[in-house]
C-alpha positions in Angstrom: 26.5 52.2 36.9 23.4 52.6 35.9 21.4 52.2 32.1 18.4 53.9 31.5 16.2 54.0 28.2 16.1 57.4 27.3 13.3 58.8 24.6 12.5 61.5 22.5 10.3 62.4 19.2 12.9 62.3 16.3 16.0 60.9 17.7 15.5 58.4 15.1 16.9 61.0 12.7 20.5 61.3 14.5 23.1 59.1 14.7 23.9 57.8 18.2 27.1 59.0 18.4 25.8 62.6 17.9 23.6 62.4 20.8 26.5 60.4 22.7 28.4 63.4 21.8 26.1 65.8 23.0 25.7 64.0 26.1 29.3 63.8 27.3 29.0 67.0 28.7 27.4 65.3 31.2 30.0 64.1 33.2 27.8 61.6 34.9 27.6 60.0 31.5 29.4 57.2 30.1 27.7 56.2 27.3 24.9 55.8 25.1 24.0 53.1 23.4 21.4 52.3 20.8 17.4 52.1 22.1 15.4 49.1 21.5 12.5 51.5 19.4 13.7 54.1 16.9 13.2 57.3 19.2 15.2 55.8 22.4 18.3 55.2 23.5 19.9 53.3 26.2 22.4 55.9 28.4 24.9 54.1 30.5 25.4 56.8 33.5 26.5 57.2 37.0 24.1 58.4 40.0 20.3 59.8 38.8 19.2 59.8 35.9 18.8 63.6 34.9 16.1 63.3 31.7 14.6 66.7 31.7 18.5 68.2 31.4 19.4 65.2 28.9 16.2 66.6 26.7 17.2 70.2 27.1 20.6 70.0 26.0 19.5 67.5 23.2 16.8 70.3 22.2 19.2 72.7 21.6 21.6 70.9 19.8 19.0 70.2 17.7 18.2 66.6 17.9 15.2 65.2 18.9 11.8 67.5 18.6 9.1 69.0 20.7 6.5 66.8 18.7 4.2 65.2 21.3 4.5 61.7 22.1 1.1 59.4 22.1 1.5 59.0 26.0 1.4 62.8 26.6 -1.4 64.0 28.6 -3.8 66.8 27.4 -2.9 69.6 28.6 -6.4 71.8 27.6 -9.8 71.0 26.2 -10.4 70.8 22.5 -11.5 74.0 21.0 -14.6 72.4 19.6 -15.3 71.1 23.5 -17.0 74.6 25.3 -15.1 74.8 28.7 
């Protein structure tokens, strides 16, 4: 068994047995448990950890967001930066 701290923009907003929910169909995962920041949660799960598929199905279920996070790279130049 392994526990790995999951995080995403606006999970804060949603109860963690929502996104528990959500994440059962998993069946990998056996539970989730409360983060130790607002946005994260801990997911207790078997074999990888599968994060990209975790946020996906969390996307569309609607909890979370696509808001950036502080660590995320830039991606392109700012516009008032000539390339």
């Amino acid at each position: 068994m392994y526990l790995t701290e999951f995080s995403l923009p606006g999970l804060d907003r949603h109860r963690v047995t929502a996104v528990r929910w959500e994440l059962f169909v998993f069946h990998d995962v056996r539970d989730v448990l409360p983060g130790s920041h607002p946005d994260t949660v801990v997911v207790a799960h078997r074999g990888q950890a599968r994060r990209a598929a975790w946020r996906t199905t969390l996307l569309a279920a609607g909890i979370g967001s696509y808001e950036p996070t502080a660590t995320a790279p830039i991606t392109s130049p700012p516009a008032d930066r000539p390339t």
